[in-house]
Each structure stands twice: as structure tokens, then as C-alpha cells.
N, C-alpha and C positions, 0 to 999 in steps of 0.2 A: 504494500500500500504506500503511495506516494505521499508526504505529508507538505504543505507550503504554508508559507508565513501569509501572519496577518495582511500583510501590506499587499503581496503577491492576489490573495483572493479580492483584496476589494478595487485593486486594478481591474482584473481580470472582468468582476462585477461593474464597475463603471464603464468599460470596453463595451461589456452586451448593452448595456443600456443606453450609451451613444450609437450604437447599432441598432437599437430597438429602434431608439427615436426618428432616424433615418428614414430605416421599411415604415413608420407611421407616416412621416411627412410622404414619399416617396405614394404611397397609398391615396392622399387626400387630394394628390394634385390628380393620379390617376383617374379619380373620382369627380374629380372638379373638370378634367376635362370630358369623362364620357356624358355629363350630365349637361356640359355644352354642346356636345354633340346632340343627346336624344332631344335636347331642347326644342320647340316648334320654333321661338321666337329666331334663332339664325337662319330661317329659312325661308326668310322675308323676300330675297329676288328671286326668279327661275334661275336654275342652271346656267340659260343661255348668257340671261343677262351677266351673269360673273364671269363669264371666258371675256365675253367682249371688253370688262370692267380690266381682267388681268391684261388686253391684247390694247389695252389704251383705247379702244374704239368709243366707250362711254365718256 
């Protein structure tokens, strides 16, 4: 059985939990963007109109 110091495991413990916090944020943007996607409100011009809008033509 491997034994380590105090100091060693509460590193260790703050490492996961700077990695926790990460996959949390990492997760909320995920979230924040699929919910602009399924959003109806971004989908205010046709199609058409946003090619033309990227092609300078609007």
C-alpha cells in the first residue's frame, strides 16, 4: 500500500477540482450554444437570405 503526505493528497484534491470546474464550464457553454441553436428566434431570415448577406449581395 502506497502511503503520501498531507500536502501531496490535497494537491492532488485541488488538481481534480480545477479539472472539475473546467468539464463544468466546458459543459455550460456547450449548453448555451445548443440552446442557440434549437432557438426559433435565430431563425428570423430564410436561408437564402444569409448566403447573399455572407456573399455581400444584401
Amino acid at each position: 500500500m502506497q502511503y503520501s503526505s498531507k500536502e501531496n493528497v490535497i494537491e492532488c484534491l485541488s488538481i481534480i477540482i480545477e479539472k472539475s470546474n473546467l468539464v463544468i464550464e466546458r459543459n455550460e457553454k456547450i449548453t448555451s450554444f445548443h440552446d442557440f441553436l434549437s432557438s426559433s428566434t435565430n431563425m428570423t431570415r430564410p436561408a437564402s437570405g444569409i448566403g447573399k448577406t455572407i456573399c455581400g449581395v444584401l
